[in-house]
C-alpha positions in Angstrom: 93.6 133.6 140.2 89.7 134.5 138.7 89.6 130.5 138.5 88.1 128.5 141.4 90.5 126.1 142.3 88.6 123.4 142.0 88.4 124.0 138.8 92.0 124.5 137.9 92.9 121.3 140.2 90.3 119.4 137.7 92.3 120.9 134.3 95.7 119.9 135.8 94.4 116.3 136.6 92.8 115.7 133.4 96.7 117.3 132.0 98.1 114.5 134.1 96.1 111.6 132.5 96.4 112.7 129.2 100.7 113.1 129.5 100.1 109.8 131.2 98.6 108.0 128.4 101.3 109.5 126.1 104.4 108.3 128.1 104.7 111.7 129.1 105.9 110.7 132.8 107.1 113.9 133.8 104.7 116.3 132.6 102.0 113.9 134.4 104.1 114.1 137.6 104.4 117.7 137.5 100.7 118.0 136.6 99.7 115.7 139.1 101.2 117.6 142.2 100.2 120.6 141.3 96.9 119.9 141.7 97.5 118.1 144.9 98.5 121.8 146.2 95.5 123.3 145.9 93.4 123.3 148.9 90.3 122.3 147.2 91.5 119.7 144.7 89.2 117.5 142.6 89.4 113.4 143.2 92.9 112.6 141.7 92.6 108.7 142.0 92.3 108.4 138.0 94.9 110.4 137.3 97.3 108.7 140.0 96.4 105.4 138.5 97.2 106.7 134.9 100.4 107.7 136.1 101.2 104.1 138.4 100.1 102.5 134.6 102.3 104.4 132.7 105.5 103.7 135.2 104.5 99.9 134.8 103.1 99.8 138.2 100.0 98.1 137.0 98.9 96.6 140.4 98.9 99.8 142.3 97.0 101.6 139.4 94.2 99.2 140.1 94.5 99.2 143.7 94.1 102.7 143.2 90.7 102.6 141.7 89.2 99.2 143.1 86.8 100.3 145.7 86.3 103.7 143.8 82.1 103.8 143.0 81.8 106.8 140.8 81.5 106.6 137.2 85.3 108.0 136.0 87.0 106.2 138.3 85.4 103.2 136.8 85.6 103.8 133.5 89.6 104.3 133.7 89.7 101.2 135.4 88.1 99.5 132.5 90.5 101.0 130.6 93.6 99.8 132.1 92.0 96.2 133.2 91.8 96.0 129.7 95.4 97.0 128.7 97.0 95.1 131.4 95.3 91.9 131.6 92.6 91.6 128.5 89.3 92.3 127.6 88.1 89.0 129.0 89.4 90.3 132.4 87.7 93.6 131.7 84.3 92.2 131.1 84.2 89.7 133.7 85.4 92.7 136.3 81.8 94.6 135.0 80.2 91.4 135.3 81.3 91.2 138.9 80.8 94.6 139.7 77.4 94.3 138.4 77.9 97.2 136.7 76.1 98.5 133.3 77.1 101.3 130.4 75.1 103.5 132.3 77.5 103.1 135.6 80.1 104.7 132.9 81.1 108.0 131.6 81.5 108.4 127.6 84.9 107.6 127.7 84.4 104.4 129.3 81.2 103.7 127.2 83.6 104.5 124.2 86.4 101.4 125.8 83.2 99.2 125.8 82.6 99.6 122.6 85.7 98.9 121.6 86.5 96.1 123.6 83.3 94.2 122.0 84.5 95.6 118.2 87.6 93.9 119.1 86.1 91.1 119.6 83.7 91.3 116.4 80.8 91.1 118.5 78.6 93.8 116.9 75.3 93.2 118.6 76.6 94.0 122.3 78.7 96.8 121.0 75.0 98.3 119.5 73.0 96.8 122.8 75.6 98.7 124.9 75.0 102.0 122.7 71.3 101.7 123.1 71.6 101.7 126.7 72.8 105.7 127.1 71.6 107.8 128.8 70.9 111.8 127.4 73.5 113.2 129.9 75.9 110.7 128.5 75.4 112.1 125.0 75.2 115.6 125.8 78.8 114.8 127.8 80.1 112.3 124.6 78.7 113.7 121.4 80.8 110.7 119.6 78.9 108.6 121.0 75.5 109.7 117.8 78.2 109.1 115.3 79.4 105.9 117.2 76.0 104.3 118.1 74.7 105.0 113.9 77.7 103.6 112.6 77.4 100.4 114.7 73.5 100.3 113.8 74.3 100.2 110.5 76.7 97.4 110.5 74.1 95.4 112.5 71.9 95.1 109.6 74.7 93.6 107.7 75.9 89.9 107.9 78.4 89.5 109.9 81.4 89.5 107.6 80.3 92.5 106.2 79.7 94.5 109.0 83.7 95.5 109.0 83.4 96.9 106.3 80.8 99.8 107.7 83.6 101.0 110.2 86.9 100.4 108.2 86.5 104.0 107.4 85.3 105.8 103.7 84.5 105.7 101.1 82.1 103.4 102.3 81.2 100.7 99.5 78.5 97.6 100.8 77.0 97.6 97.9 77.5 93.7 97.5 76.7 93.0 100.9 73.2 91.7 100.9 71.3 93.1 104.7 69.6 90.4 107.0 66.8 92.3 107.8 63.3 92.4 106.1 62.4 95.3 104.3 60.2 97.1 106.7 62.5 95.8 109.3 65.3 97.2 107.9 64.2 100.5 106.8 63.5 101.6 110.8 66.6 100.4 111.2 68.2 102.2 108.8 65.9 105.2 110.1 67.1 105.4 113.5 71.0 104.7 112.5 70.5 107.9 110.0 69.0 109.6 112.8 71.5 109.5 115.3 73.9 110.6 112.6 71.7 113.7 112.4 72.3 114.2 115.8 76.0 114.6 115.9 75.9 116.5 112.8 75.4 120.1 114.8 77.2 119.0 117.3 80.7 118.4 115.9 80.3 121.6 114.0 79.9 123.6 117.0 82.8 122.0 118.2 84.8 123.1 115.2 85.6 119.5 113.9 86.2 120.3 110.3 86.7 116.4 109.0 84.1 115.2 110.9 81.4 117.0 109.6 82.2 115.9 106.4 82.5 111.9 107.6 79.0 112.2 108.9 77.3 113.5 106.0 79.3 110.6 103.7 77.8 107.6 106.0 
């Protein structure tokens, strides 16, 4: 009862999306409607449309978030465009909505990102990253570890630059970079920087593999 209930309403939803995405339909039910009791409930349209997804009602999830304009409704509509009907559809739905990473929250940054890997296409996956803003890496720490990775498999060509997110050990030492030197090393810079970054940041999180991931790239 020391909890606003705002604040509880806003744990309970995010409970329901995560059941949701896990096929956990009746744990995101129950979570859902107990936040709808409170009297001062956060917006549950995201965690509605993750539960419509997850029962298969895939038109009403995105009738749901349509006409929503605030950056996590977006972003789980992204997500599910995505899932339901493609990347392509996904893309051209940002296109048409005009909308830009920055119109995104981490998470949907994070879908981005992975839509483009998907798709091999390295260079939008590092234009998106490069395109943050600091709130959005204060709120999506993953996003240093993400955005250095990805800068380093730029430099590569592009059959090798799998190989710099397959996973570790991390062996490239016959791929040959496409980057002059002095190019190159600033790249290589910045990429080793951002790593830097999330460094601190996943040990105060108490992430004890990733630490350890980071240091290896």
């Amino acid at each position: 009862s020391s909890v606003s209930q705002y604040i509880r309403s806003t744990i309970l939803l995010r409970g329901a999306r995560a059941a949701a995405i896990r096929d956990r339909k009746g744990d995101a039910g129950r979570f859902l409607n107990a936040a709808l009791e409170l009297a001062d409930s956060a917006p549950s349209g995201p965690a509605r449309a993750r539960l419509a997804a997850a029962e298969g009602n895939h038109d009403e999830a995105i009738r749901i978030l349509r006409d929503a304009h605030d950056e996590d409704s977006r972003s789980v509509l992204l997500n599910i465009l995505a899932t339901v009907r493609g990347d392509a559809a996904a893309l051209d739905w940002l296109a048409e909505e005009g909308l830009t990473p920055r119109n995104l929250t981490p998470h949907g940054v994070l879908n981005l990102c992975q839509i483009f890997l998907r798709q091999k296409d390295y260079d939008k996956a590092k234009e998106t990253l490069e395109q943050l803003t600091a709130q959005q890496l204060i709120d999506g720490p993953y996003l240093y570890f993400l955005r250095g990775a990805v800068r380093f498999a730029s430099v590569l060509p592009a059959p090798d630059r799998p190989l710099a997110l397959i996973g570790l050990p991390l062996d490239v030492r016959a791929a040959r970079p496409i980057l002059g030197d002095a190019e190159l090393a600033a790249e290589l810079d910045i990429a080793s920087n951002d790593l830097r970054q999330a460094l601190p940041l996943v040990s105060a999180l108490g992430l004890q593999e990733a630490p350890r991931i980071i240091e290896a790239y």
